[in-house]
DSSP file (Angstrom, degrees, kcal/mol; ACC not computed):
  #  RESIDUE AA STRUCTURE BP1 BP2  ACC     N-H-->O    O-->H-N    N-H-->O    O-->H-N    TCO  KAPPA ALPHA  PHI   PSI    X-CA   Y-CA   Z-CA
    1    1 A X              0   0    0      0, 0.0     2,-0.3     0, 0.0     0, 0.0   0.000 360.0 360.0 360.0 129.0  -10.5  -16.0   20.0
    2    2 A X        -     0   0    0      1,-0.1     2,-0.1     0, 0.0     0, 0.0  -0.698 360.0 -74.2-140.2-172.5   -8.8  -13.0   18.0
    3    3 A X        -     0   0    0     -2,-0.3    -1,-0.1     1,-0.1     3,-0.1  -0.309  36.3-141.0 -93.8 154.9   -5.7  -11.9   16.3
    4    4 A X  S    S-     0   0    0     -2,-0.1     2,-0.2     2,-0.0     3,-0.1   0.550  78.5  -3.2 -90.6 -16.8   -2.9  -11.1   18.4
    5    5 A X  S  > S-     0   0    0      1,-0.1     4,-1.0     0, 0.0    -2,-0.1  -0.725  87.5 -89.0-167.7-163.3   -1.6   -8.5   16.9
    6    6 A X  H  > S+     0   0    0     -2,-0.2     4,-1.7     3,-0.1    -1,-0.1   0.895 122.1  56.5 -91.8 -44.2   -2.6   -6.5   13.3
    7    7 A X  H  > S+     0   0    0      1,-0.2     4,-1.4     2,-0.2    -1,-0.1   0.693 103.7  42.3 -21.0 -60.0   -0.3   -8.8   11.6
    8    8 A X  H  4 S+     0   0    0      2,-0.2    -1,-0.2     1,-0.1    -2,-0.1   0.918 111.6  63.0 -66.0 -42.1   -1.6  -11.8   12.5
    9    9 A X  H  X S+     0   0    0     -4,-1.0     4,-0.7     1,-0.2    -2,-0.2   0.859 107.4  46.2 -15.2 -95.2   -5.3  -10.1   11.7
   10   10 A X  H  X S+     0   0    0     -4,-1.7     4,-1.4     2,-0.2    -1,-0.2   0.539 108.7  46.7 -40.5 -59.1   -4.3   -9.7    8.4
   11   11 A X  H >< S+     0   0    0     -4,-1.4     2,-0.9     2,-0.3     3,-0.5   0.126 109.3  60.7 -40.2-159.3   -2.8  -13.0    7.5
   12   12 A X  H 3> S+     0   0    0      1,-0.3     4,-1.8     2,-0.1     5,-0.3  -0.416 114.4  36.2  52.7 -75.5   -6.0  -14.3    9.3
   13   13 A X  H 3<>S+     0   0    0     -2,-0.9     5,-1.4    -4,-0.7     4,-0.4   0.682 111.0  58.9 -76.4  -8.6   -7.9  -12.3    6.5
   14   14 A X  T XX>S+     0   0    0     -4,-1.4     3,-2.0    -3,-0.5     4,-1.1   0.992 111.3  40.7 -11.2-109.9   -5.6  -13.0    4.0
   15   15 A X  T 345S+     0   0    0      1,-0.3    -2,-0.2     3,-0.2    -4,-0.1   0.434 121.5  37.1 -32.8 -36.9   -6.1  -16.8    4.4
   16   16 A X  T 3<5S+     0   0    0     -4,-1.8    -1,-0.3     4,-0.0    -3,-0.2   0.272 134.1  12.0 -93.8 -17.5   -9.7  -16.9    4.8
   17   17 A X  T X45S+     0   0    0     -3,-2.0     3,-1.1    -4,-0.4    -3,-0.3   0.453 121.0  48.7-133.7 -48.6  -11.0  -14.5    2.8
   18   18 A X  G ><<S+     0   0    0     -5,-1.4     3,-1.9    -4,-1.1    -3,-0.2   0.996 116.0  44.5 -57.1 -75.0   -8.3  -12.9    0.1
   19   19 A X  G 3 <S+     0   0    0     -5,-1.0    -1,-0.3     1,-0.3    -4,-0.1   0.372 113.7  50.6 -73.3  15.7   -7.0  -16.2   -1.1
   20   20 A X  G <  S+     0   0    0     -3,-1.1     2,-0.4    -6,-0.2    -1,-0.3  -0.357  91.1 105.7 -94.3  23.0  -10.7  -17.8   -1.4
   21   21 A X    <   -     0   0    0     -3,-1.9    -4,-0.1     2,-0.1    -3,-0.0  -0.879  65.9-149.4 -90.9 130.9  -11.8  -14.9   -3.3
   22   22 A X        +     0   0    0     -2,-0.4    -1,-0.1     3,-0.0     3,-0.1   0.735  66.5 119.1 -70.5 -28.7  -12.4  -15.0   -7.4
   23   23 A X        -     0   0    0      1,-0.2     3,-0.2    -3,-0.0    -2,-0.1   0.123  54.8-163.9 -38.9 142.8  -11.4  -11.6   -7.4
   24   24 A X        +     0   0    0      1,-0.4     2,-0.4    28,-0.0    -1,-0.2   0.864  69.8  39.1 -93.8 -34.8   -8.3  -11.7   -9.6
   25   25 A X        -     0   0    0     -3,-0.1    -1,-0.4     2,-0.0    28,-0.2  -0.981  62.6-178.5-134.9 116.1   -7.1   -8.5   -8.5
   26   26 A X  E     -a   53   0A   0     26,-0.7    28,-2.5    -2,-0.4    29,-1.1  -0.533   8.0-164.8 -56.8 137.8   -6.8   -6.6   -5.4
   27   27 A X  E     -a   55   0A   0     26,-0.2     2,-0.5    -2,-0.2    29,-0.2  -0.873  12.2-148.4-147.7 154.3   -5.7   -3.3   -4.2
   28   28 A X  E     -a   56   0A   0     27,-2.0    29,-1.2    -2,-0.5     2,-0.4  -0.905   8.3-167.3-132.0 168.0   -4.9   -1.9   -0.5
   29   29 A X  E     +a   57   0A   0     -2,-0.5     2,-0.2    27,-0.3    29,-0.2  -0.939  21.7 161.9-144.6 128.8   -5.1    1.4    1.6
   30   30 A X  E     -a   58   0A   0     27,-2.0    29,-0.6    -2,-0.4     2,-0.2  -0.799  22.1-149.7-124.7 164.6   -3.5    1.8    4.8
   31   31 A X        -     0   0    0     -2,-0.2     2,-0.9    27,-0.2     3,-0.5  -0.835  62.7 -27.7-145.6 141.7   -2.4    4.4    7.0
   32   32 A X  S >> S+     0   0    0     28,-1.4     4,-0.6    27,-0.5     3,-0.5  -0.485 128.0  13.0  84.9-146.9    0.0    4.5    9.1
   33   33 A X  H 3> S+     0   0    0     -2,-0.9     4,-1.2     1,-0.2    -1,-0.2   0.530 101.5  84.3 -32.9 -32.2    0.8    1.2   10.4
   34   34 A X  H 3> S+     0   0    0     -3,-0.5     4,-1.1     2,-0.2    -1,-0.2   0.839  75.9  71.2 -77.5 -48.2   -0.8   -0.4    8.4
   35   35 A X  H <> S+     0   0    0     -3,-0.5     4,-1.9     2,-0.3    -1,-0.2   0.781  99.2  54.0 -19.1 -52.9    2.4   -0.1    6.1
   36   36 A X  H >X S+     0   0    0     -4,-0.6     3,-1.9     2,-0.2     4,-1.5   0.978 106.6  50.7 -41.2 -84.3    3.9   -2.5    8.6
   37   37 A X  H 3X S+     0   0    0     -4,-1.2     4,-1.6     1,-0.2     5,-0.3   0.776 106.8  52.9 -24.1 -68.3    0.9   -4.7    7.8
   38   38 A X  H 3X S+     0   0    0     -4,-1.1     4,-2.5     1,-0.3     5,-0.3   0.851 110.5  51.8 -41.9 -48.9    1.4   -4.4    3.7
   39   39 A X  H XX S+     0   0    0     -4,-1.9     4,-2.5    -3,-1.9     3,-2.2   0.993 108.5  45.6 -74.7 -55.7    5.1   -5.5    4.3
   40   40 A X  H 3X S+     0   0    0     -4,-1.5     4,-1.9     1,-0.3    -1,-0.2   0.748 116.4  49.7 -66.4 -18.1    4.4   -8.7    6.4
   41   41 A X  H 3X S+     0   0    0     -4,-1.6     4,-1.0     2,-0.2    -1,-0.3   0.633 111.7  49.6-103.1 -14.0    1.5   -9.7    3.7
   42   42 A X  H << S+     0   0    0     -4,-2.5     7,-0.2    -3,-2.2    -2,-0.2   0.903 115.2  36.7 -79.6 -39.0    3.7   -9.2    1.3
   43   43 A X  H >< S+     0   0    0     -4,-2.5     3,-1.3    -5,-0.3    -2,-0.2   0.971 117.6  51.4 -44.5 -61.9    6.7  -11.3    2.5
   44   44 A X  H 3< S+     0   0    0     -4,-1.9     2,-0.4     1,-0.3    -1,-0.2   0.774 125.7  23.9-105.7 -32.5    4.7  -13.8    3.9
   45   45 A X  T 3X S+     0   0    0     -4,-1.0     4,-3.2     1,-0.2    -1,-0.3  -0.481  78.7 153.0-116.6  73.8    2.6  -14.3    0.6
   46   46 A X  H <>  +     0   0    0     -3,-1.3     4,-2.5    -2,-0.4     3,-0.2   0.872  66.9  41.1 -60.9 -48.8    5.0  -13.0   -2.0
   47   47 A X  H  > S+     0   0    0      1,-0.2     4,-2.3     2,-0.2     5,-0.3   0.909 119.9  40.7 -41.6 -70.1    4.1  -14.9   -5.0
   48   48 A X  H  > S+     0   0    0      2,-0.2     4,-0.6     1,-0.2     5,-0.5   0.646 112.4  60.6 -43.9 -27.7    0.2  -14.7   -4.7
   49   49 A X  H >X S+     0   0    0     -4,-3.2     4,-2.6    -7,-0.2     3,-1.1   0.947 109.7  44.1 -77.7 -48.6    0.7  -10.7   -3.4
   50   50 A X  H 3< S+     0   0    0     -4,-2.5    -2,-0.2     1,-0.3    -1,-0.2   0.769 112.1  51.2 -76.6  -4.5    2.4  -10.0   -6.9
   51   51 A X  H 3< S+     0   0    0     -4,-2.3    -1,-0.3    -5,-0.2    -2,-0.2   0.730 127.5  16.7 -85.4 -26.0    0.1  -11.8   -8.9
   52   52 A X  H << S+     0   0    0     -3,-1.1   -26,-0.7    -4,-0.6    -2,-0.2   0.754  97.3  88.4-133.3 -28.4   -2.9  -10.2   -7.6
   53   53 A X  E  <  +a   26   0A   0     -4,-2.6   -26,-0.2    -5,-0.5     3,-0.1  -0.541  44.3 174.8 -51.0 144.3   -2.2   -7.0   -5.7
   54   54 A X  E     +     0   0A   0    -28,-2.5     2,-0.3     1,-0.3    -1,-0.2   0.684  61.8  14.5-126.6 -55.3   -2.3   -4.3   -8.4
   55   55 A X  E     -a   27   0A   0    -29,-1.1   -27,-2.0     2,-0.1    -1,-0.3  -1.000  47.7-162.2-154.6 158.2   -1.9   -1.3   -6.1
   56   56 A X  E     -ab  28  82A   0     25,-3.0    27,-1.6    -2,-0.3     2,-0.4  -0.816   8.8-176.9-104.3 138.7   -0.9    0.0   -2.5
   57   57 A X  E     +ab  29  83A   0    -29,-1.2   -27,-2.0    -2,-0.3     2,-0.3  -0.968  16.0 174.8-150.8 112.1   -2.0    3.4   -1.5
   58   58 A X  E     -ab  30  84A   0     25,-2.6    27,-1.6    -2,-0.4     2,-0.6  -0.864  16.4-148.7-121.8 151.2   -0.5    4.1    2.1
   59   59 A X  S    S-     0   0    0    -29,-0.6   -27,-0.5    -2,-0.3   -25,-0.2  -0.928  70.0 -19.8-155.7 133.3   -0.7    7.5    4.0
   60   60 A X  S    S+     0   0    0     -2,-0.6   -28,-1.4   -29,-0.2     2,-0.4   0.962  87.0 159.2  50.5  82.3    1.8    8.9    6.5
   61   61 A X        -     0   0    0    -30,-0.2     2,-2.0    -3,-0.2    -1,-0.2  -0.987  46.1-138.9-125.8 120.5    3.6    5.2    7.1
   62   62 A X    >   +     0   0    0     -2,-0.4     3,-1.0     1,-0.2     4,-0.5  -0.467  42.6 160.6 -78.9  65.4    6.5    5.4    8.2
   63   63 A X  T 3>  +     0   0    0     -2,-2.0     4,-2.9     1,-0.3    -1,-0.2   0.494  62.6  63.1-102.1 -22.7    7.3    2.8    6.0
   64   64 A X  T 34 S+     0   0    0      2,-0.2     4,-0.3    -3,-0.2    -1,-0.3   0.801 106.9  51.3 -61.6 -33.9   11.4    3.4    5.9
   65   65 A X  T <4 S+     0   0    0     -3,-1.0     3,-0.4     2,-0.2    -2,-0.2   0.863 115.9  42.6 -84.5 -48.6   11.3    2.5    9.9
   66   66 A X  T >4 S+     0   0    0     -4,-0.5     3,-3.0     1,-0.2     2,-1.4   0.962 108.4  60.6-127.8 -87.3    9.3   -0.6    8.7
   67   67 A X  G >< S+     0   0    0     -4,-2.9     3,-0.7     1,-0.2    -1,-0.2   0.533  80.4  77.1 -29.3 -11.0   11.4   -1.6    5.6
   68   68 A X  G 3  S+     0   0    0     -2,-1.4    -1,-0.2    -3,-0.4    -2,-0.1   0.602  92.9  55.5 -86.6 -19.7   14.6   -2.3    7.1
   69   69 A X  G <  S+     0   0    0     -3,-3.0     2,-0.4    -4,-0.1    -1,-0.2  -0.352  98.0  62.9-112.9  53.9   13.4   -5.5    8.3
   70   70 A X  S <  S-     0   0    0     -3,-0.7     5,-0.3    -4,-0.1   -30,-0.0  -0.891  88.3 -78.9-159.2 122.3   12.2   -7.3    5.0
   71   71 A X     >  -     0   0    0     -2,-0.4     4,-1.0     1,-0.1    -2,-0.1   0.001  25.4-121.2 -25.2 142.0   13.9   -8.4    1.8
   72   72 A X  H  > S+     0   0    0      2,-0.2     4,-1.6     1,-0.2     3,-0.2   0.809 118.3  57.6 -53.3 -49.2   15.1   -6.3   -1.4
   73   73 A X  H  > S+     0   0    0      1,-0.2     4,-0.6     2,-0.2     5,-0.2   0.966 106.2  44.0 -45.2 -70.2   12.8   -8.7   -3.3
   74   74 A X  H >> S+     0   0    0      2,-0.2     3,-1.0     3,-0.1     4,-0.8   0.774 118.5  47.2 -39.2 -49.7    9.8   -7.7   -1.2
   75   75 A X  H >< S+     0   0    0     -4,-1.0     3,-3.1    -5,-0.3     2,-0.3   0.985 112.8  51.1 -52.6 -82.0   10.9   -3.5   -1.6
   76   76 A X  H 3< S+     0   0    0     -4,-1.6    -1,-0.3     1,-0.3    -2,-0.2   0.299 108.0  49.5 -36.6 -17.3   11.4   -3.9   -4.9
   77   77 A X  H << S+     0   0    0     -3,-1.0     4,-0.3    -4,-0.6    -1,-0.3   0.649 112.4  44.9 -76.3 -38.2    8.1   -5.5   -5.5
   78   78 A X  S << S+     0   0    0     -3,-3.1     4,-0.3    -4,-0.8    -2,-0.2   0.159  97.0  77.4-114.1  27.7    6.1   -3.2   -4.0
   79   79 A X  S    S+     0   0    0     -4,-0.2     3,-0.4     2,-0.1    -1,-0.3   0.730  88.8  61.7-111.3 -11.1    7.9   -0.2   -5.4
   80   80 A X  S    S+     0   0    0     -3,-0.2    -2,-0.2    -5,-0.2    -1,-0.1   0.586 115.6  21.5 -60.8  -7.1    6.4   -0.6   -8.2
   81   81 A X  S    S+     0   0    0     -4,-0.3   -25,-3.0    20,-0.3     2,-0.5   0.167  97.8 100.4-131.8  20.1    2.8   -0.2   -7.0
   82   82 A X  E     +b   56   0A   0     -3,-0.4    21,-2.3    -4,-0.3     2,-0.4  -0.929  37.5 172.6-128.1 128.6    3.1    1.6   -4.1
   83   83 A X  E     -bc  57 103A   0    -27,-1.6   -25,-2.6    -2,-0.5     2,-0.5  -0.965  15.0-162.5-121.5 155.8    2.6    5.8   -3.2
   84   84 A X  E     -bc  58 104A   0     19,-1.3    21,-1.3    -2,-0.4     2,-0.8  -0.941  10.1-151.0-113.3  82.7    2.8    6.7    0.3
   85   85 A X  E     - c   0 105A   0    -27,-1.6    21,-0.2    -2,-0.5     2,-0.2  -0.586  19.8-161.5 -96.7 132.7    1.2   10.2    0.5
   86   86 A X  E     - c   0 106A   0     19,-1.9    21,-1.0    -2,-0.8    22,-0.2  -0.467  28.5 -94.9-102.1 156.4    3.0   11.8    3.5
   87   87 A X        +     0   0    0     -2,-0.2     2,-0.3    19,-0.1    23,-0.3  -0.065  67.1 145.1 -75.7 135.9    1.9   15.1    5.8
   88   88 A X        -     0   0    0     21,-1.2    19,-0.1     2,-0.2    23,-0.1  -0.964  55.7-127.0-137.0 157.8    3.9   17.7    3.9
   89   89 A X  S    S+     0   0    0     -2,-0.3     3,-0.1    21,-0.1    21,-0.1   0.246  79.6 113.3 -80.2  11.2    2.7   21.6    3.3
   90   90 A X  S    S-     0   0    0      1,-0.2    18,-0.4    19,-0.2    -2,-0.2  -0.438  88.9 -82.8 -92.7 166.6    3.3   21.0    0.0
   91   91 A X    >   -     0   0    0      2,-0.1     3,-0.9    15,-0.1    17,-0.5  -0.027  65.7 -98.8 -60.4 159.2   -0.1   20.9   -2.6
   92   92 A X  T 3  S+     0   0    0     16,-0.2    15,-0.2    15,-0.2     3,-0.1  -0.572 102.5  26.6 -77.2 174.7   -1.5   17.5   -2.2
   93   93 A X  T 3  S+     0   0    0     13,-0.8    -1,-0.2     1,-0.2     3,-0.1  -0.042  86.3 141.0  64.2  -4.2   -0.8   14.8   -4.5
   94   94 A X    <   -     0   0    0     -3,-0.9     2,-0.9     1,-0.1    12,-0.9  -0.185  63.0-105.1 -54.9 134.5    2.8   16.3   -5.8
   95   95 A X  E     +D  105   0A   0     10,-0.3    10,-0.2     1,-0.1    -1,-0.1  -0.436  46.0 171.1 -52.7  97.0    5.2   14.2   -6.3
   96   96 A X  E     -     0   0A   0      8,-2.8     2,-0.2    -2,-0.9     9,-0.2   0.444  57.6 -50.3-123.3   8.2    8.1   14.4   -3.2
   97   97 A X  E     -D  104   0A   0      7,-0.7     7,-5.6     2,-0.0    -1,-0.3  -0.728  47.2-114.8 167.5-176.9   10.3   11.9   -3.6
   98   98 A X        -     0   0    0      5,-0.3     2,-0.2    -2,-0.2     5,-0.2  -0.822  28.6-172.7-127.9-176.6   10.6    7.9   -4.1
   99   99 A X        -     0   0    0      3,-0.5    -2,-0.0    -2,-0.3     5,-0.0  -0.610  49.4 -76.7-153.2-174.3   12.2    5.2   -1.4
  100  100 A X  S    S+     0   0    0     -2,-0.2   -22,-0.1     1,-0.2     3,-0.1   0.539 129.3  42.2 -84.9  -6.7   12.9    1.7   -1.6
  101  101 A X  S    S-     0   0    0      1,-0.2     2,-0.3   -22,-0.1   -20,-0.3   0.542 125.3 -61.3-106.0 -22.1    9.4    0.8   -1.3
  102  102 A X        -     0   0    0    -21,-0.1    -3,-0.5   -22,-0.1    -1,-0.2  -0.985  67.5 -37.8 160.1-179.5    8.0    3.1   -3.3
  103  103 A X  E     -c   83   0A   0    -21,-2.3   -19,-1.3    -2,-0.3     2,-0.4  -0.597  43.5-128.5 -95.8 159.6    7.2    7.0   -4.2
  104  104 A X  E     -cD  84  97A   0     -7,-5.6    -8,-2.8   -21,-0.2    -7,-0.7  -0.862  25.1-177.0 -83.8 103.4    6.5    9.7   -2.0
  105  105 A X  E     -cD  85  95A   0    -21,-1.3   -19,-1.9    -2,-0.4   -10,-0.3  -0.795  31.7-110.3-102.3 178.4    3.4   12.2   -2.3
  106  106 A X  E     -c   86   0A   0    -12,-0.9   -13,-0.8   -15,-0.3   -19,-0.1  -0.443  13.4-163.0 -64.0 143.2    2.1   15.2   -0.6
  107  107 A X        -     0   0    0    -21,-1.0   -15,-0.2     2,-0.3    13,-0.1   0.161  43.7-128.1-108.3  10.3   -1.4   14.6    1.6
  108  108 A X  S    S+     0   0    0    -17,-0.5     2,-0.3   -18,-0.4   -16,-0.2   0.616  81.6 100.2  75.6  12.9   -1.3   18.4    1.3
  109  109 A X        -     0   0    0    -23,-0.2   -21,-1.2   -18,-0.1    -2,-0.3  -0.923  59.5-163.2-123.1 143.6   -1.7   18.1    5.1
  110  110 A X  S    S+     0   0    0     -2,-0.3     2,-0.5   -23,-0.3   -21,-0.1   0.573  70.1  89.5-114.9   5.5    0.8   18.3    7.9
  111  111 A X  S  > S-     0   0    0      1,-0.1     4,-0.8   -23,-0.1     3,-0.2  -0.678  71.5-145.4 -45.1 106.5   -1.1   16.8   10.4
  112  112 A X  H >> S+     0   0    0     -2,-0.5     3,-2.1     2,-0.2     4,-0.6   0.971 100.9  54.4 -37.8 -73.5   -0.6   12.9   10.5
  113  113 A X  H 34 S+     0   0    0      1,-0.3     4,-0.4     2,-0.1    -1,-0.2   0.678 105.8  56.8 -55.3 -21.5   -4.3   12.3   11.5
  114  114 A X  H >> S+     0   0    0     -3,-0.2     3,-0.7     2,-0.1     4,-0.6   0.794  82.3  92.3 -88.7 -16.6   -5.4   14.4    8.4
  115  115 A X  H <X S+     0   0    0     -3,-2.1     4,-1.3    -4,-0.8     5,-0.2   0.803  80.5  45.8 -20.4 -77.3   -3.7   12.5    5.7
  116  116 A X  H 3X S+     0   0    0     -4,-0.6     4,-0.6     2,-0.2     3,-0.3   0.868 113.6  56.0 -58.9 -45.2   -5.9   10.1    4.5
  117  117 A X  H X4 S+     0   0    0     -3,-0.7     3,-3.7    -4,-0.4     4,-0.2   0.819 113.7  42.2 -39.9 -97.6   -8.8   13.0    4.4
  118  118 A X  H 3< S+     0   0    0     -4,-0.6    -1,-0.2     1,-0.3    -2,-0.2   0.290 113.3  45.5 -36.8 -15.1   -6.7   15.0    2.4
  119  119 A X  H 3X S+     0   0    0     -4,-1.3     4,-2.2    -3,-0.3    -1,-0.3   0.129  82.8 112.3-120.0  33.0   -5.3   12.7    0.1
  120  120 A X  H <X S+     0   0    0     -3,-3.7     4,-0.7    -4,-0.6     5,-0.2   0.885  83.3  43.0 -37.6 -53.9   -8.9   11.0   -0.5
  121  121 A X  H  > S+     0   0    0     -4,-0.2     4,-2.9     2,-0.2     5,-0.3   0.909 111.3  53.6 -69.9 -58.4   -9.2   12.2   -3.8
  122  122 A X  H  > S+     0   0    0      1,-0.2     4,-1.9     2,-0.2    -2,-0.2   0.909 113.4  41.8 -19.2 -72.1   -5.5   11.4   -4.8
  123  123 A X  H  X S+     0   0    0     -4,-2.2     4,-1.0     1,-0.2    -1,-0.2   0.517 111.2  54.8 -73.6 -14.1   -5.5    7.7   -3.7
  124  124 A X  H  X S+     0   0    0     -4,-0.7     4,-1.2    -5,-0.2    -1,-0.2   0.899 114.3  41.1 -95.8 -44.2   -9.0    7.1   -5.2
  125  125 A X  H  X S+     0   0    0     -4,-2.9     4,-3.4     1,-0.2    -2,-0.2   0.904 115.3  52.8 -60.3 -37.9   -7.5    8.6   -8.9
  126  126 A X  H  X S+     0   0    0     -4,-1.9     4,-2.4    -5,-0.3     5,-0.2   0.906 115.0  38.5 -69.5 -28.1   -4.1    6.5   -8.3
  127  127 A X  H >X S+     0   0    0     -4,-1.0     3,-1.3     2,-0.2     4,-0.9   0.886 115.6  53.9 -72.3 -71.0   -6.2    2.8   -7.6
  128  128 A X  H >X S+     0   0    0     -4,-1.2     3,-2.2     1,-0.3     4,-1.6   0.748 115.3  41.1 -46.4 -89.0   -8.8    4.1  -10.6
  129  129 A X  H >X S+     0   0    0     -4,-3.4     4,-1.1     1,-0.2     3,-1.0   0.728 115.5  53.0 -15.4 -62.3   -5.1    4.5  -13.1
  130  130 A X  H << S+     0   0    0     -4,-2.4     4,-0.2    -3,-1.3    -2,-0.2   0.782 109.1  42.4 -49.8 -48.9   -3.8    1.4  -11.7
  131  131 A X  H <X S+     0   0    0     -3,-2.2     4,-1.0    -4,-0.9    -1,-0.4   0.698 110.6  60.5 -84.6 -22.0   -6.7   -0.7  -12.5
  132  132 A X  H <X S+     0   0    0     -4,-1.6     4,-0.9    -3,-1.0     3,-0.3   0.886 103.0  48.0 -45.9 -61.7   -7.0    1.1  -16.0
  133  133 A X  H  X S+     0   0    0     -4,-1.1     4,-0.7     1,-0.3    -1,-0.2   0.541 109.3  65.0 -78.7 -13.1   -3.3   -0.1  -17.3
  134  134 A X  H >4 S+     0   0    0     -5,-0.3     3,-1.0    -4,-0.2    -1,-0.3   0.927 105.5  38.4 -92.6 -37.7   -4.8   -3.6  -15.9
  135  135 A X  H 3< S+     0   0    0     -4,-1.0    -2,-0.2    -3,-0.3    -1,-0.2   0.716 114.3  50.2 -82.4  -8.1   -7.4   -3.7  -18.3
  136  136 A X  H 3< S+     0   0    0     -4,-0.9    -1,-0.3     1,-0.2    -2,-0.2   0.565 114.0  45.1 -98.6   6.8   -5.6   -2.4  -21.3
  137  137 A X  S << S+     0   0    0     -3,-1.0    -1,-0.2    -4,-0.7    -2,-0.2  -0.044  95.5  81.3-124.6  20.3   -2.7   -4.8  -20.9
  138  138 A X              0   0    0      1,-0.2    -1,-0.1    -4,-0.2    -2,-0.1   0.522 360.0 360.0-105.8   3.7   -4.9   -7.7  -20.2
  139  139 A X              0   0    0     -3,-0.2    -1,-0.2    -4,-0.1    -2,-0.1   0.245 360.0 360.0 -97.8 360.0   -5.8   -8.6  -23.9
């Protein structure tokens, strides 16, 4: 018996593993699609996603395509923790624009399939920050 679909996957792990975790704090990487995925797990567990998600690190998601079917509440949550870096020729990790979900970087790649290589280093310094501001505001 399996998931139907990525969605359901995810809610499946989500349910069964994420919320029956001590971890207090979480963070996710996607690519692609997976951006889809981020929005349904956030809708679907809004509270519990802003309490514990700290940050989203998506590459090349077409994530505007994806947004158009989810709540202002949901965008708006997850523009505050969310970079999308997208294939651009531009250097990686630059700063290219923000959306309703969240800011834009370079993957320094223009290649789809290369993103996430190329913006390895990026996403691994943005979760790193994220999780920094968590421990100094946590006293």
């Amino acid at each position: 018996m399996g998931s139907s679909c990525a969605e359901e996957h995810a809610c499946y792990i989500w349910e069964n593993f994420i919320q029956r975790s001590s971890a207090p704090y979480i963070c996710i990487v996607a690519h692609s699609y997976g951006g889809a995925v981020v929005l349904k797990l956030a809708s679907q567990y809004m509270s519990e996603f802003d309490k514990r998600v700290f940050a989203v690190a998506l590459t090349d998601s077409p994530m505007s395509t994806y947004a158009t079917y989810f709540s202002l509440n949901v965008l708006k949550m997850l523009q505050m923790r969310t970079i999308n870096w997208i294939a651009s020729p531009v250097q990686v990790n630059t700063d290219v624009g923000v959306r309703e979900y969240g800011r834009l970087r370079s993957a320094g790649h223009t290649s789809h399939e290369w993103t996430s290589y190329t913006a390895f280093d990026g996403i691994f310094q943005f979760l790193k920050e994220e999780r920094q501001k968590l421990e100094r505001y946590k006293y």
